[in-house]
C-alpha positions in Angstrom: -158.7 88.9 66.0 -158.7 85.6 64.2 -157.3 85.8 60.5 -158.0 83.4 57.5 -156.0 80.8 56.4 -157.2 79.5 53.2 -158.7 81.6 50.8 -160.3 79.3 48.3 -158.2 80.2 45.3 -155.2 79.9 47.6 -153.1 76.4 46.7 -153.9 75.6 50.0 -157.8 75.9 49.4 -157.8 74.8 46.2 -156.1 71.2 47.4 -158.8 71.5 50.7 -161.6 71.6 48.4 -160.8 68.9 46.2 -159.9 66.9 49.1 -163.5 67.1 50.2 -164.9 66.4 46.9 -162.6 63.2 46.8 -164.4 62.2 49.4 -168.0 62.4 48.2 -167.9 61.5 44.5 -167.2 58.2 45.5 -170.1 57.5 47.2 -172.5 60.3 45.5 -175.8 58.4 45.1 -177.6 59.8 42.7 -177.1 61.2 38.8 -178.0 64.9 39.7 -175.4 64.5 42.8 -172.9 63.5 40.6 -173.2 65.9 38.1 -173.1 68.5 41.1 -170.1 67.1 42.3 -168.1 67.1 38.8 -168.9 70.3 37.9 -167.7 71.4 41.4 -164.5 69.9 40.8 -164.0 71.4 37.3 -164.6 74.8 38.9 -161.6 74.3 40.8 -158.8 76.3 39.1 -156.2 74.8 37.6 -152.5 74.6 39.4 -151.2 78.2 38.6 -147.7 79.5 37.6 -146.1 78.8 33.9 -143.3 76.2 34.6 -141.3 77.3 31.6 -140.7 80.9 32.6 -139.7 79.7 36.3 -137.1 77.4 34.6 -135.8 80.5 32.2 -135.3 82.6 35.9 -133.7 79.2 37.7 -130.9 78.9 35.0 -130.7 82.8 35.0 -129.7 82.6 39.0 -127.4 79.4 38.1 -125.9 81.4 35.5 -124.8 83.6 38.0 -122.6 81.7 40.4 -119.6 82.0 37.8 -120.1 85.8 38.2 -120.1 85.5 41.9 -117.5 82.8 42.3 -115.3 85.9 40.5 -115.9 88.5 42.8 -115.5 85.5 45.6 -111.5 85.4 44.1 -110.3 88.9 43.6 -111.9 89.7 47.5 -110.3 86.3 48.6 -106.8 88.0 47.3 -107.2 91.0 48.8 -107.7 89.0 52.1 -104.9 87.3 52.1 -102.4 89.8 50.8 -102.5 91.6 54.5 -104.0 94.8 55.7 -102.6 98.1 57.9 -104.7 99.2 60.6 -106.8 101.5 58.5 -110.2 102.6 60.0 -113.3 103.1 57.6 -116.5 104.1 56.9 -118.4 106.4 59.2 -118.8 104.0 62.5 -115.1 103.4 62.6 -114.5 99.8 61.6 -111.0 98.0 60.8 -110.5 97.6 57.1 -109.4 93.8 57.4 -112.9 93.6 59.1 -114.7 95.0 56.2 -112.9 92.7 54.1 -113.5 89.8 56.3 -117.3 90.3 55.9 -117.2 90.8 52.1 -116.0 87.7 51.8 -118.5 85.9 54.2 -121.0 88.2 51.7 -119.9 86.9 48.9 -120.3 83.6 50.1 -123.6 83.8 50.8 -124.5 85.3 47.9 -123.1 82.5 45.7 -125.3 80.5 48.3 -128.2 82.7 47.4 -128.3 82.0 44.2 -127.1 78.4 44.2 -130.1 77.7 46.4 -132.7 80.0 44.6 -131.8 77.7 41.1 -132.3 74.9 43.0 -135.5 76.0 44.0 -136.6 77.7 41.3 -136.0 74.3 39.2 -137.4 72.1 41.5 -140.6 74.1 41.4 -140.5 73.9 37.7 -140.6 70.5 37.3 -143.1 70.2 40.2 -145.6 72.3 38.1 -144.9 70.4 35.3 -146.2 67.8 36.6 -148.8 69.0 38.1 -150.4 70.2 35.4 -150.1 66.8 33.4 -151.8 65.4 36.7 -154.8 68.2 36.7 -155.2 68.1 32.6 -155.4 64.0 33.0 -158.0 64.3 36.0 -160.3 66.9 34.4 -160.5 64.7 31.1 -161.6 62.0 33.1 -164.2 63.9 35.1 -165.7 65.4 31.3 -165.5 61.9 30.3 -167.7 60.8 33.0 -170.0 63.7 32.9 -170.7 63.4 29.5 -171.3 59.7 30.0 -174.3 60.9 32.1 -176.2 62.8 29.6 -178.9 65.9 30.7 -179.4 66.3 34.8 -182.7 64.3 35.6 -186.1 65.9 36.0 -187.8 66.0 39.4 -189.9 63.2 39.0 -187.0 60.6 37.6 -184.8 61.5 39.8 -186.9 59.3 42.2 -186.2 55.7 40.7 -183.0 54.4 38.6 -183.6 51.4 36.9 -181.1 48.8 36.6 -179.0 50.3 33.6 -179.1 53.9 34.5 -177.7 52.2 37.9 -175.0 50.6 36.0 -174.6 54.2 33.8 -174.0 56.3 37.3 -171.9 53.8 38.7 -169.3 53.5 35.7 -169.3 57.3 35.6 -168.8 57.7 39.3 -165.5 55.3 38.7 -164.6 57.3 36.1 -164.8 60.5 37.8 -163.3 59.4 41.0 -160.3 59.2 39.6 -160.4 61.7 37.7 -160.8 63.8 40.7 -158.2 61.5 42.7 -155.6 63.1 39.6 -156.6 66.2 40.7 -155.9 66.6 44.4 -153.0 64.6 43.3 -151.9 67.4 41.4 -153.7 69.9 44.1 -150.6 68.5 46.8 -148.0 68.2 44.2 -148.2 72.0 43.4 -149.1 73.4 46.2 -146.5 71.6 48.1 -143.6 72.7 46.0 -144.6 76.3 46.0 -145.0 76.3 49.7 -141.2 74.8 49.9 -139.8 77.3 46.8 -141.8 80.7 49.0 -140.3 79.2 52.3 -136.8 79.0 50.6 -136.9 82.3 48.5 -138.0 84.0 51.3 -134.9 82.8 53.5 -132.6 83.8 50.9 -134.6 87.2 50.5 -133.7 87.8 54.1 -130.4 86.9 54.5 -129.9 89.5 51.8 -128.9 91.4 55.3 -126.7 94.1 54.3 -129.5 95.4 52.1 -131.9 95.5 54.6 -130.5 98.3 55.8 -132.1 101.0 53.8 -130.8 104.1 55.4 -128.4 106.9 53.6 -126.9 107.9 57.1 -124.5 105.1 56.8 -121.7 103.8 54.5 -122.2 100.6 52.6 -119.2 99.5 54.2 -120.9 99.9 58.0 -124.0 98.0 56.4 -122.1 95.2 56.0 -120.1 95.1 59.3 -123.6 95.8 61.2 -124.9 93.0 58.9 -121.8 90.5 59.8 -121.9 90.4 63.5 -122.5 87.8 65.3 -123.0 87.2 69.4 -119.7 85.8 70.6 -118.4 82.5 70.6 -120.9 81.2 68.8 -121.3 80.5 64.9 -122.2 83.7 63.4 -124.1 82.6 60.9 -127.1 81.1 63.2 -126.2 83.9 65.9 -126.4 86.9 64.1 -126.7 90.0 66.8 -129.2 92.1 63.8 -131.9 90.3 62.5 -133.1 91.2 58.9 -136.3 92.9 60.5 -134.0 94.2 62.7 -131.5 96.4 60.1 -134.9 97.0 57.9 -136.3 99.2 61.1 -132.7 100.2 62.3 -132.7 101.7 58.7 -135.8 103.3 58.8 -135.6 104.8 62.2 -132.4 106.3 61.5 -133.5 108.1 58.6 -136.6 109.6 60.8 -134.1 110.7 63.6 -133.7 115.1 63.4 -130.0 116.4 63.0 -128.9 116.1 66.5 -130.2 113.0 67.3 -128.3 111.6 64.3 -125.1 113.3 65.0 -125.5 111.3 68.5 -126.3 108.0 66.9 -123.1 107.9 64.7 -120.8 109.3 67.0 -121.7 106.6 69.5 -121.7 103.9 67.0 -117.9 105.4 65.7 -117.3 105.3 69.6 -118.2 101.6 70.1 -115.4 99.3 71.5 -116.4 96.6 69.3 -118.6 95.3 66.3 -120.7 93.6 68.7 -121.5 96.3 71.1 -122.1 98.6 67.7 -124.6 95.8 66.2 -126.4 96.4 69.9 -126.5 99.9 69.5 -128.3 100.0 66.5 -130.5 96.7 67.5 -131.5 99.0 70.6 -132.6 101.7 67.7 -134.6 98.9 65.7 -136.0 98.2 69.3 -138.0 101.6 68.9 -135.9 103.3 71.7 -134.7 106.8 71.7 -131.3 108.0 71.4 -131.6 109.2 74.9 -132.3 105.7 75.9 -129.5 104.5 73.8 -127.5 107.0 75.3 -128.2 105.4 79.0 -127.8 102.1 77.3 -124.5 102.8 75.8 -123.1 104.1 79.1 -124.2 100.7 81.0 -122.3 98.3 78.0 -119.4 100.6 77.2 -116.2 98.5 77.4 -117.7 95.5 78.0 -116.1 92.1 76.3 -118.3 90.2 73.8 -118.5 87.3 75.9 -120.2 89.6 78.6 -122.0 91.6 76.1 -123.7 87.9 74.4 -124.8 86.6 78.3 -126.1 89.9 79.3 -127.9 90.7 75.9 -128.5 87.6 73.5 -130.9 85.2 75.7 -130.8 82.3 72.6 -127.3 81.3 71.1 -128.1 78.6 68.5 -125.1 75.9 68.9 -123.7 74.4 65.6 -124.7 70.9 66.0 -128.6 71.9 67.6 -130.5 70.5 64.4 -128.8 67.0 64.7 -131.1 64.3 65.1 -130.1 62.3 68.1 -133.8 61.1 68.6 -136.3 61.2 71.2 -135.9 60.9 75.1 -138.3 58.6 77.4 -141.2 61.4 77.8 -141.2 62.0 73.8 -138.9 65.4 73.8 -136.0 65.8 71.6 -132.6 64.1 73.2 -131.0 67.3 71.3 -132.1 70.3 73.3 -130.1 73.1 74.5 -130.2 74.8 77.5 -130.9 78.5 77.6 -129.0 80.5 80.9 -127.7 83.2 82.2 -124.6 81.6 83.9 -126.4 78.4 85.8 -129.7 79.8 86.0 -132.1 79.1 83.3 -134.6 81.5 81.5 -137.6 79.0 83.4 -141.4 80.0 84.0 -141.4 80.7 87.7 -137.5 80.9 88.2 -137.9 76.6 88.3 -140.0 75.2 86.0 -142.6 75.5 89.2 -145.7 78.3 87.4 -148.5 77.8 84.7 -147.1 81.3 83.6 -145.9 79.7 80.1 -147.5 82.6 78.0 -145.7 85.0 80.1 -142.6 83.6 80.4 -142.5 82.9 76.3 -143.1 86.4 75.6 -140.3 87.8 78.3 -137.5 85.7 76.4 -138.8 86.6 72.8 -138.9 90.4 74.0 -135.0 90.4 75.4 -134.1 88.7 72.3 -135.5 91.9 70.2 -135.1 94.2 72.6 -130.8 94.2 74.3 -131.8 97.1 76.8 -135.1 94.8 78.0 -132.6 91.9 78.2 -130.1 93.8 79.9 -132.9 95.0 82.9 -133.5 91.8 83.6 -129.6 90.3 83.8 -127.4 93.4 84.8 -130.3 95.0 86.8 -130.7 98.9 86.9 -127.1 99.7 87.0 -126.7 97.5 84.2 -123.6 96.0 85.7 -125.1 92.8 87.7 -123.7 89.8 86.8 -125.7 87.6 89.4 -128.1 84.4 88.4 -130.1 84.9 91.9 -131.2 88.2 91.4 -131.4 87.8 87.7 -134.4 84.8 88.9 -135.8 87.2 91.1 -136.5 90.1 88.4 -136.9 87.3 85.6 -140.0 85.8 87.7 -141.5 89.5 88.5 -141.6 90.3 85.2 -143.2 87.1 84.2 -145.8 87.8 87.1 -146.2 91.4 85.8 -146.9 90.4 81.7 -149.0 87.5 83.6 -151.0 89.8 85.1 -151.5 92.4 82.3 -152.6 89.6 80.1 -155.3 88.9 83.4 -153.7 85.5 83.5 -155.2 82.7 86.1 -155.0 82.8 89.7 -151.7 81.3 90.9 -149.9 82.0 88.1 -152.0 79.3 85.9 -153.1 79.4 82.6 -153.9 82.7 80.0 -156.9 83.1 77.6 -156.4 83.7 74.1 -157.2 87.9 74.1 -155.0 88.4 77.4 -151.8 86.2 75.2 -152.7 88.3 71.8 -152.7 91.3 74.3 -149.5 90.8 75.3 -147.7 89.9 72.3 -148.7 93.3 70.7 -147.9 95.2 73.5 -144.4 93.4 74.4 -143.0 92.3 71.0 -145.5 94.4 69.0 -144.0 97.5 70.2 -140.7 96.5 69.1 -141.1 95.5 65.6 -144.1 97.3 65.0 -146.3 94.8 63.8 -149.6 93.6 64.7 -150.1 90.0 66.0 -153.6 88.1 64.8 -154.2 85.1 66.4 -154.6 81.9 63.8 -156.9 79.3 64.7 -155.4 75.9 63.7 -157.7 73.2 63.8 -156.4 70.9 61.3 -153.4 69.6 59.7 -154.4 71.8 56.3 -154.6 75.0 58.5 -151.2 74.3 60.5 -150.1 73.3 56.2 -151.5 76.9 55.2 -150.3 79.0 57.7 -146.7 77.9 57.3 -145.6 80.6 54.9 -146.4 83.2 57.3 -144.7 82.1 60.5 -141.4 81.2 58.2 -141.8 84.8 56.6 -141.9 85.9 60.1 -139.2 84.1 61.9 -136.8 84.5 59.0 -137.1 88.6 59.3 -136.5 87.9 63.1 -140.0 88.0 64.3 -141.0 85.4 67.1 -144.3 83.4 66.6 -146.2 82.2 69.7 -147.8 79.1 69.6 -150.3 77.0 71.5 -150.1 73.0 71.9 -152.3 71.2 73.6 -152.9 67.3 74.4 -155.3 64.9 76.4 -153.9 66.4 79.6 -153.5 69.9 79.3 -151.8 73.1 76.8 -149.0 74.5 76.7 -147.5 78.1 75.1 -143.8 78.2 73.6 -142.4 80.2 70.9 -141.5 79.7 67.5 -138.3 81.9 67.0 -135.7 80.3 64.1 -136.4 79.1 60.5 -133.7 76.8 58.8 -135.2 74.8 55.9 -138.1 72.9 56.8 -136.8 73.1 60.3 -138.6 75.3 62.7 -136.7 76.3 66.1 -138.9 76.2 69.3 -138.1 78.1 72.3 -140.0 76.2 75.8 -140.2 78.6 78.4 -139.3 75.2 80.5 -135.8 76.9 79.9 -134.8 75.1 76.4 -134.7 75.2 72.9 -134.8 72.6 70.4 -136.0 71.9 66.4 -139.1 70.7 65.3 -139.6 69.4 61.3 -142.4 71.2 59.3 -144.2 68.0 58.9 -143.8 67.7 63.3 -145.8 71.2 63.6 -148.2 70.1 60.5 -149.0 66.6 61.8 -149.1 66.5 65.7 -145.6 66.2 66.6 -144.8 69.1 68.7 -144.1 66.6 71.8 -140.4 66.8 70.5 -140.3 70.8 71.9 -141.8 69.8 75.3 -143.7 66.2 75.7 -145.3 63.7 74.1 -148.2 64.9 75.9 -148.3 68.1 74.1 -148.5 67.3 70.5 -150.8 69.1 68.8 -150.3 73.0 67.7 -153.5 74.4 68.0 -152.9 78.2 67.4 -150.0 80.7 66.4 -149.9 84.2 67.0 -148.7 85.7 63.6 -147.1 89.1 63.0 -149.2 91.0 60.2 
């Protein structure tokens, strides 16, 4: 099913609308055209949101870093004085751990609401503006169609003598830019709220600890469940539970009966390590039962981190992976990162060598939701392979199998649009629950509009699939990170790399895969 993207009082189709009209009033031959067009353009509502309230919430939030950078001290103190080997909370975790993590919280908290201020201000002063813009603009356009006087009958609409020439052409002046101020004010507004939602709603979701709704667990496991990251890596951009992730984890724990809860926390107390307790619950956000968790437990038990991140987290995000170290010969980013299970890569066809780019995107984006999916394919059904070959060999049947579900071309070419939105329900739909829609994207103001929803998505942990096609051919990859107006693009040619906002809005998507491929012509978005 194809969903809407601009809803005409939407910012988006309010700028869209006035972008046509600036288009035609210049050139509007005639007096009744004119009026037409005017009072078109005055219909257009006005850039919404009060500018002075959103400044009163902005210094609210930056009133309360003080408060935060507080709390920051007396946990910073308890950190350093030293702590016994004291377990707590109901999953069993190491009290200096817990303390670790509050203070990482803490951080990000002060973060949270340094940022939101920031935003919050910027937007203010954005509408602010904009308003001044749209006021200006629709005092010129009145101007002008006053200057016109009553529409014209039938009959005199059919010559203009030389001064009522002169008359429409001096109005039409007038009212072009007035309606230039406008659509003018039409970008500046709805540009800054599409930044401050983008923003807010990053901060919103790495609110993580919260997430977690449930009453089966201690705040104090929230928080250590919330804090762990896949090893060796930067937790911060590698964290193992999304925020969609400990949102369903939550929920699906509360739904469990007695006994299947009594199972759930004893294995999580019996974990050997926060990491292979994050998976265990990830596995639960997954949808799986306890049973399965069960199986899965017994397969990961004991296991190292290091093991535990190559057999279970597909994508680890390196610190330096958004540095711009500009484009290679065929129009890809220089700065891509390989993504492997020991030397082999996670490659349509094993080699790079299949069309099967639809399939093979949605088989990474499941085993990064889904650790016992992930685990399958690298450790096998024992669970205890740790061999690239045969990892290849059950990597490229189940890229055959989700190829051929979807009823994907002969010889592993190509996949149609119902077959891909097929798929993504039944693969990653099944894990987070949602229902993917298929977006349409056949202009620069579409790929601008639909923006808020594939950030909201990806920042909750949610992959987005998207199309991009060029002179020569398409291509499917998969949007799966969010990091300002950064968007982080997983090719199933085995890499991942970021793209800018204005790269996805503007034809630039040759810097995930070639310069062949620019254009994103259609996303797949959770609803």
């Amino acid at each position: 099913m194809t969903g809407s993207l601009r809803p005409a009082d939407s910012p988006a189709g309010r700028r869209a609308r006035l972008a046509r009209l600036c288009e035609k009033i210049p050139g509007a031959g005639s007096k009744n055209d004119l009026l037409d067009m005017i009072d078109s353009a005055l219909s257009v509502d006005a850039p919404k949101g009060d500018p002075g309230t959103i400044e009163t919430l902005g210094k609210r939030y930056r009133d309360q870093i003080d408060d935060v950078g507080r709390v920051y001290d007396r946990v910073d103190r308890v950190a350093r004085k030293g702590l016994p080997e004291v377990w707590v909370g109901d999953t069993s975790v190491l009290a200096s751990e817990v303390v670790s993590a509050a203070n990482r919280a803490v951080l990000q908290m002060g973060e949270a609401f340094g940022g939101g201020a920031v935003v919050l201000l910027t937007l203010a002063d954005a509408l602010t503006v904009a308003r001044k813009q749209d006021t200006e603009g629709r005092g010129k356009l009145g101007q002008a169609r006053s200057s016109l006087g009553g529409r014209d009958g039938f009959f005199d609409d059919w010559h203009e003598d030389d001064g009522e020439e002169a008359a429409r052409l001096a109005a039409r002046s007038v009212a072009s830019d007035g309606i230039e101020l406008m659509h003018k004010a039409a970008v500046t507004a709805e540009d800054a709220v599409r930044v401050a939602v983008r923003d807010l709603n990053k901060w919103a979701a790495e609110a993580r600890a919260g997430k977690m709704k449930t009453g089966e667990l201690t705040a104090v496991d929230k928080l250590m469940l919330a804090d762990t990251g896949a090893a060796n890596a930067p937790t911060e951009l590698n964290e193992i539970l999304s925020a969609g992730d400990l949102e369903r984890a939550g929920q699906r724990m509360d739904r469990l009966s007695g006994p299947d809860e009594a199972a759930m926390e004893r294995m999580l107390a019996q974990a050997g390590s926060p990491e292979e307790r994050a998976y265990l619950m990830k596995a639960l956000a997954a949808g799986h039962s306890v049973k399965e968790i069960e199986e899965f437990q017994g397969k990961i038990a004991g296991k190292d981190p290091e093991w535990l991140r190559r057999h279970l987290t597909p994508v680890v995000t390196a610190e330096d992976s958004m540095d711009d170290e500009g484009l290679a010969q065929d129009g890809s980013n220089n700065n891509k990162d390989s993504v492997l299970f020991h030397n082999q890569l996670w490659i349509q066809g094993g080699d790079g060598s299949e069309g099967t780019c639809v399939a093979s995107s949605t088989v990474n984006a499941r085993a990064m939701l889904d650790p016992l999916y992930a685990l399958d394919l690298t450790g096998g059904p024992s669970g205890q392979e740790d061999d690239p070959d045969a990892f290849r060999q059950r990597l490229v049947a189940e890229q055959h199998r989700l190829h051929t579900e979807g009823e994907g071309g002969d010889n592993w070419t190509g996949m149609g649009q119902e077959g891909q939105e097929r798929i993504a329900d039944s693969t990653l739909g099944s894990a987070t629950g949602d229902d993917y829609r298929r977006h349409d994207l056949d202009s620069a103001d579409d790929r601008r509009a639909i923006l808020d929803d594939v950030e909201k998505a990806v920042a909750e942990g949610k992959p987005v699939p998207v199309d991009v096609s060029g002179d020569t051919g398409a291509h499917a990859m998969m949007i799966i990170g969010q990091d300002g107006d950064k968007l982080q693009i997983y090719n199933p040619w085995g890499t991942t790399t970021w793209v800018s906002e204005d790269d996805f809005i503007n034809g630039n998507m040759g810097k995930a895969s070639n310069s062949e491929l620019n254009n994103a012509y259609q996303v797949y978005v959770p609803q």
